[in-house]
Biotite code that builds the C-alpha atoms (Angstrom):
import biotite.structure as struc

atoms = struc.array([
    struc.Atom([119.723, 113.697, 131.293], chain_id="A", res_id=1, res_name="UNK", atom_name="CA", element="C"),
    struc.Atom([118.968, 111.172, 134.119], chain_id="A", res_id=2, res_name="UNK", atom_name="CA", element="C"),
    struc.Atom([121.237, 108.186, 134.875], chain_id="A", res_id=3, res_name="UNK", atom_name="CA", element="C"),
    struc.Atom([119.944, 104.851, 133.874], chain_id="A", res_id=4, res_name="UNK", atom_name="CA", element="C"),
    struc.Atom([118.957, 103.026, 137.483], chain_id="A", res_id=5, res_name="UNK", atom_name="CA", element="C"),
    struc.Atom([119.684, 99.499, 137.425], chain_id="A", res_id=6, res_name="UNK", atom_name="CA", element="C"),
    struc.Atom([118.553, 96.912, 139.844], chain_id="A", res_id=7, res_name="UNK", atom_name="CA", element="C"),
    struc.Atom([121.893, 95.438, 141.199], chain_id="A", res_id=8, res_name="UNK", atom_name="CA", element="C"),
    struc.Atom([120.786, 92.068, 141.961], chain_id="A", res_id=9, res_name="UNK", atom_name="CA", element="C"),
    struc.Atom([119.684, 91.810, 138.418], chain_id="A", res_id=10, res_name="UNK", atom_name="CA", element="C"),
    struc.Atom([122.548, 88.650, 137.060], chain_id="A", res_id=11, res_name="UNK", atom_name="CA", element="C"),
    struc.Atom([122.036, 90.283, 133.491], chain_id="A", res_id=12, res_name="UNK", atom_name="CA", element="C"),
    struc.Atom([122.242, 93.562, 134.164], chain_id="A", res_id=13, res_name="UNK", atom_name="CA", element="C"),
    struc.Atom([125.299, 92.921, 135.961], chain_id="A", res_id=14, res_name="UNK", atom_name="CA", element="C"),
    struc.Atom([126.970, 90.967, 132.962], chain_id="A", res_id=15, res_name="UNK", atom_name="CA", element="C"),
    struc.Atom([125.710, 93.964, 130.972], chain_id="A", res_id=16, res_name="UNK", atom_name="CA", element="C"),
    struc.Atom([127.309, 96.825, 133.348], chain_id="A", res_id=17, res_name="UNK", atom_name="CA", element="C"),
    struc.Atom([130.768, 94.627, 133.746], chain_id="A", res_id=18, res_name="UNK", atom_name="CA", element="C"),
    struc.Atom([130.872, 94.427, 130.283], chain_id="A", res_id=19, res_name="UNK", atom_name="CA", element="C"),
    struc.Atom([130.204, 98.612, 129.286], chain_id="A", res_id=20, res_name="UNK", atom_name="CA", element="C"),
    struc.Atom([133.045, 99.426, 132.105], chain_id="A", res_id=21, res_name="UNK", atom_name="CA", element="C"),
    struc.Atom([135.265, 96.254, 130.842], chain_id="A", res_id=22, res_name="UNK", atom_name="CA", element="C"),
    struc.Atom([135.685, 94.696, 134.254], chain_id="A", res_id=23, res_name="UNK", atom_name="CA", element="C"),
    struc.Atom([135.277, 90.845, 131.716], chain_id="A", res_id=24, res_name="UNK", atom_name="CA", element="C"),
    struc.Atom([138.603, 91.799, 129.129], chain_id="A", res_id=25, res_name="UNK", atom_name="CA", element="C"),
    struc.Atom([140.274, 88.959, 131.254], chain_id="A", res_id=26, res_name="UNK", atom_name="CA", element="C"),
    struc.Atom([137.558, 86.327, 130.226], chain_id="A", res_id=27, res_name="UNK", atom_name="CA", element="C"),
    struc.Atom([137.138, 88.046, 126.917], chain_id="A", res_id=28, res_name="UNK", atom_name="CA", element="C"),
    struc.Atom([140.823, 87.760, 125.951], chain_id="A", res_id=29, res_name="UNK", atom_name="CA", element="C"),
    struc.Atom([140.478, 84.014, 126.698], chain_id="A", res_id=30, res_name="UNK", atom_name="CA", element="C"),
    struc.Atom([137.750, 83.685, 124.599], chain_id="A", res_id=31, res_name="UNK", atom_name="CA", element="C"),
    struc.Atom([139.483, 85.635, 121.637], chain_id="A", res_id=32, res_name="UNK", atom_name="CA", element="C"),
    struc.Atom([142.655, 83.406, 122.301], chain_id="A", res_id=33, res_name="UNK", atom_name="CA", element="C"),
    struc.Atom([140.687, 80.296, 122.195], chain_id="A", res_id=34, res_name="UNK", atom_name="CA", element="C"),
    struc.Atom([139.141, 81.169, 118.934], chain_id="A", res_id=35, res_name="UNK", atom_name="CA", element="C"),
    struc.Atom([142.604, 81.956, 117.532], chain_id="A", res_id=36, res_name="UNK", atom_name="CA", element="C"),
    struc.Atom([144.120, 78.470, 118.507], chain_id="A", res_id=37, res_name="UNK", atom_name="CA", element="C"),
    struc.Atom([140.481, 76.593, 116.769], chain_id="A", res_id=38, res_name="UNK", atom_name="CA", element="C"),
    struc.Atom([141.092, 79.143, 113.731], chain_id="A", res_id=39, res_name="UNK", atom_name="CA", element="C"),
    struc.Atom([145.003, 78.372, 113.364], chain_id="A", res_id=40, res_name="UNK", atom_name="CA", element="C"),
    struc.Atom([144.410, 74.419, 113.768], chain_id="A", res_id=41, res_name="UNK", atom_name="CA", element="C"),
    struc.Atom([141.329, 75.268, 111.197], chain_id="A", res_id=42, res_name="UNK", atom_name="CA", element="C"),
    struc.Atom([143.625, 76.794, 108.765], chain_id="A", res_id=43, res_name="UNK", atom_name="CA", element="C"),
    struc.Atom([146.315, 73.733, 109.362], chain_id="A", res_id=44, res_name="UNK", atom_name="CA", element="C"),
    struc.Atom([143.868, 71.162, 108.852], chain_id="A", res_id=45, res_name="UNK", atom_name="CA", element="C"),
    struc.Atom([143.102, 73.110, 105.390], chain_id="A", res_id=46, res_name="UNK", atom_name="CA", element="C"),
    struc.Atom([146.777, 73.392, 104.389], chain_id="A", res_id=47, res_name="UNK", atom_name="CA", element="C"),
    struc.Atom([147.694, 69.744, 104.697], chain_id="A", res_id=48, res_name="UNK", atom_name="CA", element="C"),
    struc.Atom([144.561, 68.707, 102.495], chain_id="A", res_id=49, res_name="UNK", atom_name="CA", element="C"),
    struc.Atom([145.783, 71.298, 100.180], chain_id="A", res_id=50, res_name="UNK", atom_name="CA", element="C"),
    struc.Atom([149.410, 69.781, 100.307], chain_id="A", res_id=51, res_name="UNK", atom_name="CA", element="C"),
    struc.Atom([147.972, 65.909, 99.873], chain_id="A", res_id=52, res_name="UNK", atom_name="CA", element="C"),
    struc.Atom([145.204, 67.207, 96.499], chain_id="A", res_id=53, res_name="UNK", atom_name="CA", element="C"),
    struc.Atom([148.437, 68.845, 95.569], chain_id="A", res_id=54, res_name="UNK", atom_name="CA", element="C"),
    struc.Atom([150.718, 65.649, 95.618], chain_id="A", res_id=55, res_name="UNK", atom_name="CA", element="C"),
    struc.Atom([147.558, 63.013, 94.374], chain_id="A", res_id=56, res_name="UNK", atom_name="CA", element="C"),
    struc.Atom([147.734, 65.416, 91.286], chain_id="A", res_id=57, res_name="UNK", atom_name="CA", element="C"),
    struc.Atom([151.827, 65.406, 91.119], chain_id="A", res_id=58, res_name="UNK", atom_name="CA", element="C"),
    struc.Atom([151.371, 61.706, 91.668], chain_id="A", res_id=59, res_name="UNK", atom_name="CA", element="C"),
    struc.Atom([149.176, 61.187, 89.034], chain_id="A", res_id=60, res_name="UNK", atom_name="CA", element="C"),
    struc.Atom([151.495, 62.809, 86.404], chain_id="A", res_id=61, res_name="UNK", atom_name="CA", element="C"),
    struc.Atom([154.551, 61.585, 87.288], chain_id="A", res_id=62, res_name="UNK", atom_name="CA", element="C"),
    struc.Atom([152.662, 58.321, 86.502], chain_id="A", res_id=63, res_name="UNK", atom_name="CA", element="C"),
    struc.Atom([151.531, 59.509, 83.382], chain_id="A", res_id=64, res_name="UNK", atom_name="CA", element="C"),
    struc.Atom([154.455, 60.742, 82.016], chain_id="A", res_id=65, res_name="UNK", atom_name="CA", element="C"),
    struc.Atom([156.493, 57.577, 83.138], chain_id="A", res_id=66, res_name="UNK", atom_name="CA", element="C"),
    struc.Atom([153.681, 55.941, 81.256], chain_id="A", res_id=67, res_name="UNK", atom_name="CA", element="C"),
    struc.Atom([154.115, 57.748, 77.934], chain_id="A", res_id=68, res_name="UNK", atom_name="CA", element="C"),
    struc.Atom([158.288, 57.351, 78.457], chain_id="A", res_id=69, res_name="UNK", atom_name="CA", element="C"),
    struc.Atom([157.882, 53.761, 78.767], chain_id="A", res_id=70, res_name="UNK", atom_name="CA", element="C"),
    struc.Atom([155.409, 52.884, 75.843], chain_id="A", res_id=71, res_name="UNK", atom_name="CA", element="C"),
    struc.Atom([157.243, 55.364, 73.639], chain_id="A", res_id=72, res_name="UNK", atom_name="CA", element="C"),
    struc.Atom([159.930, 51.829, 72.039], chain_id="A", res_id=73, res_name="UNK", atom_name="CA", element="C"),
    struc.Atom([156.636, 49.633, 71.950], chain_id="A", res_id=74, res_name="UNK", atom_name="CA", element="C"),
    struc.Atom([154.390, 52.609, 70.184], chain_id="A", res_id=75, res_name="UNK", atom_name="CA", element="C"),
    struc.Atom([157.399, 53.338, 67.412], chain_id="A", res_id=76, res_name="UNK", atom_name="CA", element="C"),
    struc.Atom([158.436, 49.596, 66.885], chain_id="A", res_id=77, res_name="UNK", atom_name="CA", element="C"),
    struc.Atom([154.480, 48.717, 66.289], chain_id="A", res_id=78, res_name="UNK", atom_name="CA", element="C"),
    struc.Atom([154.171, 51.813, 64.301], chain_id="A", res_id=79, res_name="UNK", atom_name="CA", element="C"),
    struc.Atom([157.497, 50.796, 62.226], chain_id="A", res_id=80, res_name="UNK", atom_name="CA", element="C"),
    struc.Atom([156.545, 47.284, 61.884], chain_id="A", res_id=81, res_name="UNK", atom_name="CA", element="C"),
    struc.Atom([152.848, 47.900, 60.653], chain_id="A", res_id=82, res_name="UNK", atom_name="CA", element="C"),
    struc.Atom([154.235, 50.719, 58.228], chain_id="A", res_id=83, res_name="UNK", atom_name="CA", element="C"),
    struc.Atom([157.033, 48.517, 57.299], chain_id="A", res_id=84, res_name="UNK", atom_name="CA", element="C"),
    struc.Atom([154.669, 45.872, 56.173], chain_id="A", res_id=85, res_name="UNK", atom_name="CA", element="C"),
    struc.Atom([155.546, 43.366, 58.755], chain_id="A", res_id=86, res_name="UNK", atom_name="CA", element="C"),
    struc.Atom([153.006, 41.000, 59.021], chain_id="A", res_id=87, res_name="UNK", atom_name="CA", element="C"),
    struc.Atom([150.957, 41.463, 62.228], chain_id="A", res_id=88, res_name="UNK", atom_name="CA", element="C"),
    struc.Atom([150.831, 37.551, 63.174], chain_id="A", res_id=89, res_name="UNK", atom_name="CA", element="C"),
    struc.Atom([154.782, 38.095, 64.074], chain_id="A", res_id=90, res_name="UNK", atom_name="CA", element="C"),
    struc.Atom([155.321, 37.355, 67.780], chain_id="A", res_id=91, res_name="UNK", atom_name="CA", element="C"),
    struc.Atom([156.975, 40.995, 68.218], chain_id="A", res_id=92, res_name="UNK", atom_name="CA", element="C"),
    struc.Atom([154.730, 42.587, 66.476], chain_id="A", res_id=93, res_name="UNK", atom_name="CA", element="C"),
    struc.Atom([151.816, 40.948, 68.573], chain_id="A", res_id=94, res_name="UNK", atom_name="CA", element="C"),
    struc.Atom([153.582, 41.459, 72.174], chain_id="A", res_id=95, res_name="UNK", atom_name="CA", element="C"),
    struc.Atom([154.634, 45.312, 71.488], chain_id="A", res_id=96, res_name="UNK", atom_name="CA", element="C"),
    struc.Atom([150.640, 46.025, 70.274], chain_id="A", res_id=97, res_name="UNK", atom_name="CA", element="C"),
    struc.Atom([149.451, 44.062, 73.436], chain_id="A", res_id=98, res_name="UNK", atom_name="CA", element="C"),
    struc.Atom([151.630, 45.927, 75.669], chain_id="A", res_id=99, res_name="UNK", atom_name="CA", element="C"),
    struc.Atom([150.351, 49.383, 73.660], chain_id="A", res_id=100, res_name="UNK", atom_name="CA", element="C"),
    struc.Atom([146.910, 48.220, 74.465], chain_id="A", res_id=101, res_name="UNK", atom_name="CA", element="C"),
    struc.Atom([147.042, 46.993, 78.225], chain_id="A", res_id=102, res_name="UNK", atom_name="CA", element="C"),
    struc.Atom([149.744, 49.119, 79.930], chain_id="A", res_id=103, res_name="UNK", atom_name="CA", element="C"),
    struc.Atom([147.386, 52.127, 79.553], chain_id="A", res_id=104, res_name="UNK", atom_name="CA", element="C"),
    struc.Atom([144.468, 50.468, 80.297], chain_id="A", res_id=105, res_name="UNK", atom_name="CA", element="C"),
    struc.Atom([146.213, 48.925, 83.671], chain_id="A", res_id=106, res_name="UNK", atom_name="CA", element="C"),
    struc.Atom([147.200, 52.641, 84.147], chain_id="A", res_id=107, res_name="UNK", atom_name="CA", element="C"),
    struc.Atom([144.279, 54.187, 83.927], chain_id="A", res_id=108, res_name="UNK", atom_name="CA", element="C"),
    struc.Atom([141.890, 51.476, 85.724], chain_id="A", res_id=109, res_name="UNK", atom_name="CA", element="C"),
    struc.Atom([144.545, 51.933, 88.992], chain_id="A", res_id=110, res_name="UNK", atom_name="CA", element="C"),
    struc.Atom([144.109, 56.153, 88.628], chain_id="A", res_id=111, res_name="UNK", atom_name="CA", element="C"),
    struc.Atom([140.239, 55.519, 88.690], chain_id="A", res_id=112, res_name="UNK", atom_name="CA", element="C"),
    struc.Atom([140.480, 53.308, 91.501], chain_id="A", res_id=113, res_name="UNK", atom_name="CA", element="C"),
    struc.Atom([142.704, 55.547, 93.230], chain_id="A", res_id=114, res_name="UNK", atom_name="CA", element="C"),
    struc.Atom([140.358, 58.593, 92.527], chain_id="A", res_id=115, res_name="UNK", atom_name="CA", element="C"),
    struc.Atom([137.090, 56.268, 93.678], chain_id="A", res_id=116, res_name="UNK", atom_name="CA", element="C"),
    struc.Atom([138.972, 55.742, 97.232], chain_id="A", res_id=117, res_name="UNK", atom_name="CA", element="C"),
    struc.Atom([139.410, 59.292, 98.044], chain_id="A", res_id=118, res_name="UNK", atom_name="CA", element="C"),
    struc.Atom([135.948, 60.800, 97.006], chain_id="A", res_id=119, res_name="UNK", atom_name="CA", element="C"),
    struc.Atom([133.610, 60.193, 100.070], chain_id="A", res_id=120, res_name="UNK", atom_name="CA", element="C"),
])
């Protein structure tokens, strides 16, 4: 078999023969450790929007639940008073259904705002 001949003032074929007897491992390495630091800051970037969907959601039903806690005396009074046969001009009667009606509402109009903000 006859050797390859290369013309040694060739810049390519130098790159090329450097490369096949590893004389460039020095500049490769750096290249491979640079990519590791981009890929690692990459994967960081990922794991704190992870951590921050993960919390909006948390967020979002702590508020929910603190919602359903909180309208739980107005919900059974209005319920009692309406199956009681209280009349539904009374002033108690009236506040307790207003709050059943806008507390949601305010709820979930600040959750859709919230949710508006963060999609691009």
């Amino acid at each position: 078999m006859k050797p390859i001949e290369l013309d040694r003032d060739s810049e390519t074929e130098r790159d090329l023969l450097a490369a096949l007897t590893g004389k460039e491992a020095g500049r490769d390495q750096a290249v491979a450790y640079r990519t590791r630091r981009v890929v690692l800051a990459s994967h960081g970037v990922m794991q704190d929007q992870k951590a921050g969907r993960k919390r909006g959601r948390a967020l979002a039903l702590a508020s929910i639940l603190l919602l359903i806690l909180a309208m739980g005396p107005f919900v059974w009074r209005v319920t009692d008073d309406i199956a009681g046969g209280e009349h539904w001009a009374d002033m108690a009667t009236q506040s307790s259904l207003w709050i059943c009606i806008l507390f949601p509402a305010l709820v979930a109009a600040a959750l859709v705002a919230g949710w508006m903000r963060q999609r691009p």
